[in-house]
N, C-alpha and C positions, 0 to 999 in steps of 0.2 A: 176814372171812368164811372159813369152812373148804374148804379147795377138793374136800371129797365132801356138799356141801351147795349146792343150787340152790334160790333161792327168788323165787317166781312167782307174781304175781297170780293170786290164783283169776280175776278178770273178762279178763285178759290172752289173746288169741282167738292162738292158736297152730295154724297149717296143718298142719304136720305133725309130732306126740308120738311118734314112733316114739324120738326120740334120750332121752326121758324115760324109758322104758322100763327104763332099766339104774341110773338113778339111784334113790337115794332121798331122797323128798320128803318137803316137811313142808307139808300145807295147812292153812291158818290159815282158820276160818269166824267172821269180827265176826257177833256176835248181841243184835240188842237189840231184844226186841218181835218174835220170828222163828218163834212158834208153829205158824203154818202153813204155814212152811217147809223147820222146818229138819230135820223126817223127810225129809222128799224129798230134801233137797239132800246128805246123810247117804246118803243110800239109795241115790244116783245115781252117789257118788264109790265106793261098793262096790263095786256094779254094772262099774263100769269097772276097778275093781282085776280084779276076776272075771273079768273077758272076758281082760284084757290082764294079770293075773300084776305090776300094776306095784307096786314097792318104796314104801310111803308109810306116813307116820305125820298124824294129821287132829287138831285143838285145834280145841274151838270155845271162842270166847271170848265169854262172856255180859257184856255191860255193865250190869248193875242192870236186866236186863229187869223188866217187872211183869206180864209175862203168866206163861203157863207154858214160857217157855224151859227154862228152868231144871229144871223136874220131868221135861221130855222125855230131856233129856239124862242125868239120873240113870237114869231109868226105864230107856233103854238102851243103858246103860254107854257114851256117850259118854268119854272123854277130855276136860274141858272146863277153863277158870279163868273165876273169876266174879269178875269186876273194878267194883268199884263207886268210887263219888266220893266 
């Protein structure tokens, strides 16, 4: 691993992100069947760059969803790979 690379559960419950701050991150969103979620949860990780200025780069990874994963993320310009079996 690169030592200006930190990588972190998104579910990982961290007290205090003040030290994430100066790093830059790579958040990894697993999507499979995640249509009514994954605006939000897209929308949420902005929100928080927004407030806090923080350094990040976001991949959603689509697994062979069969919803509309898939067209969400096109739709707005997500960053994604679409990983199928």
């Amino acid at each position: 691993m690169k030592n200006d690379m930190i990588f972190i559960p998104i579910c990982l419950a961290v007290d205090d992100l003040n030290w994430l701050l100066s790093a830059k991150i790579l958040i990894i969103i697993p999507a499979y069947n995640e249509e009514k979620n994954i605006l939000k949860t897209y929308t949420k990780i902005q929100d928080f760059n927004n407030q806090n200025g923080t350094n990040y780069d976001v991949i959603v990874i689509n697994d062979c969803s069969t919803d509309k994963t898939l067209k969400i993320c096109k739709e707005n310009n997500y960053p994604y790979l679409s990983c199928c079996r």
